[in-house]
C-alpha positions in Angstrom: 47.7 -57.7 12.5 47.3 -54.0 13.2 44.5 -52.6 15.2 42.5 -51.8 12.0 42.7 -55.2 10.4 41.8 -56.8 14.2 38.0 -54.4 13.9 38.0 -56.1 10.5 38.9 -59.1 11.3 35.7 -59.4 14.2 34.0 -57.0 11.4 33.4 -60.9 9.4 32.4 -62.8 12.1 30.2 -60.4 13.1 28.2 -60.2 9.5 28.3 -63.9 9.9 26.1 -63.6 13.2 23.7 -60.8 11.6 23.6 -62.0 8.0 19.5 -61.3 8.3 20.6 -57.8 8.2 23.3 -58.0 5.6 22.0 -55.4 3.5 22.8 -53.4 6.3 26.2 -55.1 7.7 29.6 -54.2 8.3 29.4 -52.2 11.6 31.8 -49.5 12.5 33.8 -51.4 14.4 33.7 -49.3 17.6 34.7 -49.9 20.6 32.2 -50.2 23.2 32.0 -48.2 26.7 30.4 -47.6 29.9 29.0 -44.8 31.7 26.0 -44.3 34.4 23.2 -45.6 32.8 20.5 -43.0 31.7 17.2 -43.8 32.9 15.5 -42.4 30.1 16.0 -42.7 26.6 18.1 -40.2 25.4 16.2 -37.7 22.8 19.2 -37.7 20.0 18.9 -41.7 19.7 15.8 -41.1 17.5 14.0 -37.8 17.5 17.0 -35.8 16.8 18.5 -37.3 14.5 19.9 -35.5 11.0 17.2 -34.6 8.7 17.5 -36.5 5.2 19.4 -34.6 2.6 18.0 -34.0 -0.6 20.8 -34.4 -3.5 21.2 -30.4 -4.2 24.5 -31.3 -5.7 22.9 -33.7 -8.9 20.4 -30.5 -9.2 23.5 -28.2 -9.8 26.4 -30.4 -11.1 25.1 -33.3 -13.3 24.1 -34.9 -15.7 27.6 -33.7 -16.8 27.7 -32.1 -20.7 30.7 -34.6 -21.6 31.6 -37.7 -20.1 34.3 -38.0 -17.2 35.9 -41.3 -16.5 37.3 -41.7 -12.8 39.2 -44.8 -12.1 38.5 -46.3 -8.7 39.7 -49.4 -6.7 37.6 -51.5 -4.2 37.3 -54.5 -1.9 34.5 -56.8 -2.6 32.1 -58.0 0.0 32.3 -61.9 -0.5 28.5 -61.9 -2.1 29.1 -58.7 -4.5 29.1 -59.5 -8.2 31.5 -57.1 -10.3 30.3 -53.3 -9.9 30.8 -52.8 -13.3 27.7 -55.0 -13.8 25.9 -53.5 -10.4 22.6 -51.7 -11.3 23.5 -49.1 -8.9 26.7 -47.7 -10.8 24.6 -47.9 -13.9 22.1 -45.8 -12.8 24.5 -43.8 -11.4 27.0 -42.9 -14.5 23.0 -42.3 -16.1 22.5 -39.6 -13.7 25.5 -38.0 -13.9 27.6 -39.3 -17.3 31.0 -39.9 -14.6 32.1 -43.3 -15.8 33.9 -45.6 -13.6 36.6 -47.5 -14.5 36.8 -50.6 -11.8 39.3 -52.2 -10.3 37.4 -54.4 -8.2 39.2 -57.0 -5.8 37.9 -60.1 -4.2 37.7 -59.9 -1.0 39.8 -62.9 0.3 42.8 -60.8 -2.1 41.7 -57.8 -0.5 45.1 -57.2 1.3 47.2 -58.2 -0.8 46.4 -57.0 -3.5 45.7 -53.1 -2.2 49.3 -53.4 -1.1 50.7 -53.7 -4.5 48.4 -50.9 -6.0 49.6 -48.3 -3.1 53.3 -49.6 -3.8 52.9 -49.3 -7.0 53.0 -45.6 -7.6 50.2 -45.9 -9.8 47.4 -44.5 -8.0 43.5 -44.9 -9.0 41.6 -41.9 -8.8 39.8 -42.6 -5.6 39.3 -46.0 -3.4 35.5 -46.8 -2.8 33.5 -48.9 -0.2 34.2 -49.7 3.3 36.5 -52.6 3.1 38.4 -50.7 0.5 40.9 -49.3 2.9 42.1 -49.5 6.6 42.4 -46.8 9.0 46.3 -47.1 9.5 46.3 -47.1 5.5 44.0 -43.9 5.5 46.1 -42.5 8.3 49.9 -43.5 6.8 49.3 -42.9 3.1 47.3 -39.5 3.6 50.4 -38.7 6.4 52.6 -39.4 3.3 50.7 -37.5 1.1 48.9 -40.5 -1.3 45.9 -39.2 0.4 44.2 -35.8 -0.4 42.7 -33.6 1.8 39.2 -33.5 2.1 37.9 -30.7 3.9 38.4 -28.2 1.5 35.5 -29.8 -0.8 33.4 -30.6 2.5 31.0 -27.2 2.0 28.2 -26.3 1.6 28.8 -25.6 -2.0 31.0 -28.7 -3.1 28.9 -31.4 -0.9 25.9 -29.9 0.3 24.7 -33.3 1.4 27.7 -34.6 3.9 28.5 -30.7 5.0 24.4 -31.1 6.4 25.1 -34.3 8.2 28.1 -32.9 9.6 26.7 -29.7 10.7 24.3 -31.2 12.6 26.0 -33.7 14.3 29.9 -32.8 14.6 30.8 -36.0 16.5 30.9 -37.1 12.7 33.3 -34.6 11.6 35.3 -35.7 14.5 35.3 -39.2 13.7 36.3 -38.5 10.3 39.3 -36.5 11.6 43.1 -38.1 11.3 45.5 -37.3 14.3 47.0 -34.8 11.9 44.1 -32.6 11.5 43.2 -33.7 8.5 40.4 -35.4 6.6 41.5 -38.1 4.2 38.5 -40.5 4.0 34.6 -40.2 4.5 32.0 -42.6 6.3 29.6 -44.8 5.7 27.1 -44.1 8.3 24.1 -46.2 9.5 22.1 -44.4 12.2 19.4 -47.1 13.5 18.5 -48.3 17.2 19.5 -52.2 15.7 22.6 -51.4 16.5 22.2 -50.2 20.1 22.3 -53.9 21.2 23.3 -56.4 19.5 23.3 -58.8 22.0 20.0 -59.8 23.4 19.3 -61.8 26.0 16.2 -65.1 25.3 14.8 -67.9 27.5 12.4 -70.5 25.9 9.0 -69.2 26.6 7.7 -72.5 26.3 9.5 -74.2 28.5 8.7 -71.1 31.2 5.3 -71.7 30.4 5.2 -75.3 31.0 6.6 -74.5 34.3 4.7 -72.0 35.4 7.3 -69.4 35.4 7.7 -65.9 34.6 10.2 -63.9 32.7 13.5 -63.3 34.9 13.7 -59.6 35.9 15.9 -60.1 38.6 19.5 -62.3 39.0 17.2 -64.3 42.1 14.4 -64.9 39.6 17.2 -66.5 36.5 18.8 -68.4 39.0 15.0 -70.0 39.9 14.2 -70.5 35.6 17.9 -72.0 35.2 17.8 -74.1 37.8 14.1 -75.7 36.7 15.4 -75.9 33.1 18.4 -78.2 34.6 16.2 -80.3 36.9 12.4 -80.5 35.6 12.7 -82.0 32.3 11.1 -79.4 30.4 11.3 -80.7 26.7 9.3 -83.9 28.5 11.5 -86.4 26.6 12.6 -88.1 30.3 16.5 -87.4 29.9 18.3 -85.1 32.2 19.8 -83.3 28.6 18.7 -79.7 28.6 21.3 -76.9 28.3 19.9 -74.3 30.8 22.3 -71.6 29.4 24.8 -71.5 26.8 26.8 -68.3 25.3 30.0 -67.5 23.5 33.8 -66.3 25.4 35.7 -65.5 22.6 36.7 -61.8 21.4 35.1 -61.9 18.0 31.6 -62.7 19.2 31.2 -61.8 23.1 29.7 -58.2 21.9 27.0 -60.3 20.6 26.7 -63.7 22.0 28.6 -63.4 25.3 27.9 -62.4 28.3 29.2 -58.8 28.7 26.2 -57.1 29.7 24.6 -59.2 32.3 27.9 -58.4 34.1 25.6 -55.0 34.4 24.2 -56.4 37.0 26.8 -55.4 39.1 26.9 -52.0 38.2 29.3 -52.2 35.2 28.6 -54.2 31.9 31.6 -55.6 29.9 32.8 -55.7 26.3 35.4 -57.8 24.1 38.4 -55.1 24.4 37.0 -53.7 28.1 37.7 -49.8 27.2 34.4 -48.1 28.6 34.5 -44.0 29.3 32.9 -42.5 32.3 32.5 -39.1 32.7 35.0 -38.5 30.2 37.2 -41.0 31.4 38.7 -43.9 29.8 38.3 -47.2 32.3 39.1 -51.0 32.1 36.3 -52.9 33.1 38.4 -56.3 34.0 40.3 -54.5 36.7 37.4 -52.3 38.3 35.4 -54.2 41.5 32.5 -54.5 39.6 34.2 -57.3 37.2 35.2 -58.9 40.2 32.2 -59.3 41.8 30.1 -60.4 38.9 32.6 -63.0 38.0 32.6 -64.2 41.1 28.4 -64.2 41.6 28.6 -65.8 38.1 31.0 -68.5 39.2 28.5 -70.3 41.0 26.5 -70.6 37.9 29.3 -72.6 36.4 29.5 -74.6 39.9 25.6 -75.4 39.7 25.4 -76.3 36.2 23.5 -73.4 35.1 25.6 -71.8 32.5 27.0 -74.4 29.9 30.6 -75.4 30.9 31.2 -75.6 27.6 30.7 -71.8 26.6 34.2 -70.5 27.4 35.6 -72.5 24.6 33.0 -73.5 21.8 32.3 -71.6 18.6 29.5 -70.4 17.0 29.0 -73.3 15.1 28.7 -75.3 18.3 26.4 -73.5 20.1 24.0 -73.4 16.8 24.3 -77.3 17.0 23.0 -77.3 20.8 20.0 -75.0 20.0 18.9 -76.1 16.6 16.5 -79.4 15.8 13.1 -80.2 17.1 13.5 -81.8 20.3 14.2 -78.6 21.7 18.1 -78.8 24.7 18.9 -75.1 25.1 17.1 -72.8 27.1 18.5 -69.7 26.8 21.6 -67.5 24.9 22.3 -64.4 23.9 22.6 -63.3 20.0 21.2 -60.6 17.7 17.9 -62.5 17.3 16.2 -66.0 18.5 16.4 -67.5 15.1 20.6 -67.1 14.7 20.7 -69.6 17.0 17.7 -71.9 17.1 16.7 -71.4 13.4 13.3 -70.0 12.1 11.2 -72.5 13.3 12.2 -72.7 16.9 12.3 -68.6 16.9 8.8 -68.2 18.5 9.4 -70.2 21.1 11.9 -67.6 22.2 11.2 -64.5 24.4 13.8 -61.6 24.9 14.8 -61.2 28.8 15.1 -57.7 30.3 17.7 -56.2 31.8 18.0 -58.0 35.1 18.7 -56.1 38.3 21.2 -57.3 40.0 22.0 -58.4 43.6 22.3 -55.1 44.6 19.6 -53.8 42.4 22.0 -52.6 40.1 20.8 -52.9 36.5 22.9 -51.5 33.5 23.3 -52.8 29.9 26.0 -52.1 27.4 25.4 -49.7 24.8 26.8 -50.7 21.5 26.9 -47.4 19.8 27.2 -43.6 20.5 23.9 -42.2 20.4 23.0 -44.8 17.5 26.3 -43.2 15.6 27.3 -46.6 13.5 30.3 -44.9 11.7 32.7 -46.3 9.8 34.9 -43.3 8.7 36.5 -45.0 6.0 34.4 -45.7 3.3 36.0 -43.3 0.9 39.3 -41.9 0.2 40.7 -40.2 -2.8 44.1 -39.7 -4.2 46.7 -37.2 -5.4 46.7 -38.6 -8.9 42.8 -37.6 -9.1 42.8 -35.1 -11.9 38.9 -34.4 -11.1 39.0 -33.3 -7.3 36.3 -31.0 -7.1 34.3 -32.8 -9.5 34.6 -36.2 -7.8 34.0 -34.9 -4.2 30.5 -33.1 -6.3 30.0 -37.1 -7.2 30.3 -39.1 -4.0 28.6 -36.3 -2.4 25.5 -37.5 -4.3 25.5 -40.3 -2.0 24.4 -39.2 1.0 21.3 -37.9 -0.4 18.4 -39.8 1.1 17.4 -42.4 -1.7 21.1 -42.5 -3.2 22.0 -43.8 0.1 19.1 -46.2 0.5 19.9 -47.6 -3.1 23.3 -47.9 -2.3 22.2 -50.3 0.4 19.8 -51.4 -0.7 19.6 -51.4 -4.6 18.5 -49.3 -7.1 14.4 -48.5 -7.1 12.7 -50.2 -10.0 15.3 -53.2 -9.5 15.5 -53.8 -6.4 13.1 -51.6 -4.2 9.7 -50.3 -5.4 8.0 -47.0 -4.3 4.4 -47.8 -2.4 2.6 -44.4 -2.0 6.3 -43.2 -1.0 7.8 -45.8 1.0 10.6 -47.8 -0.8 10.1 -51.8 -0.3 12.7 -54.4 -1.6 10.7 -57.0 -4.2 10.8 -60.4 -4.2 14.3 -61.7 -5.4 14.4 -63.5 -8.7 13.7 -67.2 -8.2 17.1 -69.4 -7.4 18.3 -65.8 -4.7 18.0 -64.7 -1.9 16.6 -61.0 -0.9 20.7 -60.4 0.3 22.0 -62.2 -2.4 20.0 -60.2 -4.7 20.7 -56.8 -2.8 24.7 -57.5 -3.0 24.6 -58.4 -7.0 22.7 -55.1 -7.7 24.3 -52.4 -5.4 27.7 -52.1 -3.3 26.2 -52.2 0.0 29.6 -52.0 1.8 29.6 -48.7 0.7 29.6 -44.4 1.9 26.6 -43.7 2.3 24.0 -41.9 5.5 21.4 -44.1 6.9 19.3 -42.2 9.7 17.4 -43.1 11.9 14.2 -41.3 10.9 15.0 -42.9 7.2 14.2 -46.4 8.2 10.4 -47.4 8.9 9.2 -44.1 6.7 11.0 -43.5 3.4 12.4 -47.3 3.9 10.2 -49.6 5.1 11.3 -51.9 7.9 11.6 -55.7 8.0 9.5 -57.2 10.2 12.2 -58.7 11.8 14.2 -55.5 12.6 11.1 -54.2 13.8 10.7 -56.7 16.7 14.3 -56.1 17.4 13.8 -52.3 17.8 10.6 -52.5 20.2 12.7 -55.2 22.1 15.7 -52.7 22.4 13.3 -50.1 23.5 11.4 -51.7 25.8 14.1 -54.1 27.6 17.2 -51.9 27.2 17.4 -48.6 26.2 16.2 -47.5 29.9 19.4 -49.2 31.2 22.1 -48.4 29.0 25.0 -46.7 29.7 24.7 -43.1 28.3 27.9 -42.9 26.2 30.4 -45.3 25.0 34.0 -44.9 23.8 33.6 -43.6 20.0 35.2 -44.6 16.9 38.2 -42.7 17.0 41.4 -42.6 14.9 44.8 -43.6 16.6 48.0 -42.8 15.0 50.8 -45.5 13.5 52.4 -45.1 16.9 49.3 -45.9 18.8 47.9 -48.7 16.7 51.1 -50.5 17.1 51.3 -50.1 21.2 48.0 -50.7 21.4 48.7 -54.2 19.5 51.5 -55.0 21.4 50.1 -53.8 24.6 46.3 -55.6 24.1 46.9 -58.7 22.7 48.9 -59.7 25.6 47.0 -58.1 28.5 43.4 -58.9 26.6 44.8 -62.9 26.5 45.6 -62.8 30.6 42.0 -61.2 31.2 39.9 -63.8 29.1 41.7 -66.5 30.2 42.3 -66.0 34.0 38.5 -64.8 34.0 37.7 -68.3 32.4 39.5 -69.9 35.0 37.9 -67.8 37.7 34.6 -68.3 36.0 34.6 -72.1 35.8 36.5 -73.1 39.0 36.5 -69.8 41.5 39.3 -68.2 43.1 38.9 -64.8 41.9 38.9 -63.6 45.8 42.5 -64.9 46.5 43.9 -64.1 43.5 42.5 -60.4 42.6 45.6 -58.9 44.1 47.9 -60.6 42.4 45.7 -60.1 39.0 45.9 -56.5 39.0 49.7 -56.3 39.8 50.1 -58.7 36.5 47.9 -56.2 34.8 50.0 -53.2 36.3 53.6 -55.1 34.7 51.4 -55.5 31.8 50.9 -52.0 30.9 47.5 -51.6 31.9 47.8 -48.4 32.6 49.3 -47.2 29.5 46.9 -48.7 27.1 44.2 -46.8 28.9 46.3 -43.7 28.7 46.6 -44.1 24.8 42.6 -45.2 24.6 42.3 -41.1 26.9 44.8 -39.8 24.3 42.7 -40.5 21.4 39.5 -39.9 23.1 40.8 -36.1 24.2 41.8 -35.9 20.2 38.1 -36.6 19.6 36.5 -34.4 21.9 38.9 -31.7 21.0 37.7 -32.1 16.9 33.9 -31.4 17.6 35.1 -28.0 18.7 
């Protein structure tokens, strides 16, 4: 499995976790890093963010005086209908009289199926939608020339929408930038404090209530809560049975369900793949002293049956089964939101914890995104057999205009979303659906398109639930989180593969040695010995390709 498919691969199980935010899913897949933690939050995560574009290129181009047909090939999320049926494209060919001819695959044939058409030799004109394409196929097949191109039509003239949104933030432009020089795909970009943290941290309220017991702010003051919730009985029913705290090990969900940034409170938070930057530095958090001193601190939660033994193996199903039903065992988790784990009814009883300050009074939590930069650069990519080059750049330009991209999200307004006094607001789904499964049916959703920050909660209204998410980022987390993190860059062939080889194997020793450490100590006599395994490993040259790439990327915002 290359690098690419490996994002995509944690890509699912992470829309499986975040599903109330589907219409909004299928993050960028970025790695996440470390720096010093900025004490304040930092003005381009909100109030500098890209103005909204306003579609000069429908004003100038389209509705076209005869019809075009461009033939295009994507990869269905698993609750899209057929896009030849979606509202959206509808709408869309009515605006603009392009007519797409689909070739739309399922999403479980995804692979497969892509692989014949680029072996094939007989190109569409374009491929469309995030799961569409992979970075190494973007990267190999625009190498080999399958691929045009695209920054000749990225102007001001050509695309006047993306060319703003890259203008005023050129970490996009770099992201969007193959090792080659080239551009030969464009993003879909969702800009929202969400995605700053997906994990959150929750105790039950109640059961702190009953108590008499505050909200942890400290390491000191969790060990006190998790050590009533093991002894007191607080869901009254007379067993010893409650959970005091349970969470998730495994790569595809410890960005959002383990434990990586309460490791902060040592000075250094973790992640799934452990690249972090630091002052423009590339660093792996499992070897640095910090790891080994919160694992060990953390080890004697395991010992004193805080933290559920259980945790370094289950799934996500499991841990669901420990905090759902009404006689209430778990007392705490991390996860996106309360309810993803203890279901809508129990949510309430949930309260998000703070970033805890450490030991010694360190007290850092991971950022998830680059200054709210949720980028997946490819989302669109088009070929050499296009006859219409200019005229299909002039056409996907259209949507990263402001309500082009909300629609393509979101669905189209009148079906989907209605305007109140300005402010778009998704209807009630017909009866027999869901609001996502209605979203999906009408519009692509996985799809390229510019979601900003200062879009959602005024021209889109927010959910109430993404709402109490944002106020809890901002006022438990964003104060603590490390100021940068390692970006969504693009590797080459050569890179992807080494890092494949090179991660797999050293990422396995990590997880499972810290496991071990974790559950039945030993991390003091066997550091030594860890980080020579890591050194015959390669540790050091993986973190020298991670640099390589990350100098590329700094280097391409010039």
């Amino acid at each position: 499995m290359d690098l690419n498919n490996r994002r995509k691969k944690l890509l699912v199980s992470f829309l499986s976790v975040i599903m109330s935010f589907s219409v909004l899913s299928a993050c960028a897949g970025n790695n996440s890093g470390n720096e010093e933690p900025s004490k304040e939050p930092n003005p381009t995560e909100a109030s500098q963010t890209p103005e909204a574009t306003d579609g000069g290129a429908e004003q100038g181009v389209f509705p076209l005086a005869e019809k075009v047909t461009l033939k295009m090939v994507t990869c269905k999320h698993p609750n899209n209908g057929p896009f030849e049926e979606m509202d959206f494209f509808k709408q869309y060919e009515e605006k603009t009289n392009v007519q797409i001819e689909w070739t739309d695959i399922e999403f479980a044939q995804c692979e497969e199926q892509r692989n014949l058409i680029l072996a094939s030799g007989e190109l569409p004109d374009a491929f469309y939608g995030t799961l569409a394409l992979t970075g190494n196929d973007v990267i190999n097949y625009g190498g080999q020339g399958m691929l045009v191109p695209l920054e000749q039509y990225i102007t001001k003239e050509t695309m006047p929408n993306l060319t703003a949104l890259i203008e005023q933030n050129p970490k996009y432009k770099a992201m969007l930038t193959a090792p080659d020089g080239h551009i030969y795909s464009l993003p879909s970009i969702r800009e929202l404090m969400l995605w700053l943290s997906p994990d959150m941290m929750y105790l039950n309220k109640e059961w702190l209530d009953k108590l008499g017991l505050a909200v942890p702010t400290t390491t000191d003051e969790l060990r006190t809560v998790l050590e009533a919730f093991k002894t007191k009985d607080p869901n009254g029913n007379g067993k010893n049975d409650e959970i005091p705290f349970s969470f998730l090990w495994d790569f595809a969900n410890y960005n959002v369900m383990g434990i990586g940034s309460l490791f902060g409170t040592f000075g250094r938070a973790d992640s799934a793949n452990h690249i972090f930057v630091e002052d423009g530095k590339v660093v792996f958090s499992a070897k640095e002293p910090e790891y080994k001193e919160a694992i060990q601190y953390y080890h004697s939660y395991f010992k004193d049956g805080l933290f559920d033994k259980e945790s370094l193996a289950q799934d996500r199903n499991q841990l669901v089964g420990k905090g759902s039903g009404t006689e209430q065992r778990l007392g705490g988790f991390f996860s996106w939101n309360a309810f993803s784990v203890v279901g809508v009814d129990n949510d309430p009883k949930y309260v998000v914890v703070p970033a805890l300050k450490g030991p010694n009074g360190d007290q850092v939590w991971r950022k998830s995104l680059n200054n709210n930069q949720g980028v997946n650069p490819f989302a669109f990519s088009m070929t050499a057999a296009n006859k219409h080059p200019e005229l299909t750049m002039q056409w996907i330009d259209l949507s990263y205009a402001t309500d082009t991209s909300i629609e393509a999200g979101w669905g189209p307004i009148g079906t989907t979303l209605e305007d109140k006094g300005g402010t778009l607001t998704l209807k009630e789904a017909p009866a027999g659906m869901t609001t996502d499964e209605y979203v999906f049916k009408t519009a692509p959703v996985e799809a390229p398109y510019a979601i900003l920050e200062n879009t959602y909660g005024t021209r889109l209204a927010m959910a109430d639930k993404d709402k109490v998410k944002t106020d809890g980022i901002k006022e438990n987390y964003l104060p603590y989180m490390t100021s940068e993190t390692f970006p969504g860059v693009m590797f080459t062939a050569e890179e992807s593969q080494k890092i494949k080889t090179l991660d797999t194997d050293i990422n396995s020793y990590v997880n499972q040695t810290s496991a071990k450490w974790l559950l039945q100590g030993g991390v003091e006599g066997e550091w030594d010995k860890y980080l020579a395994d890591l050194q015959k490993m390669k540790v050091d040259e993986l973190i020298n390709i991670y640099q390589t790439a990350y100098d590329r990327f700094k280097s391409a915002q010039q």
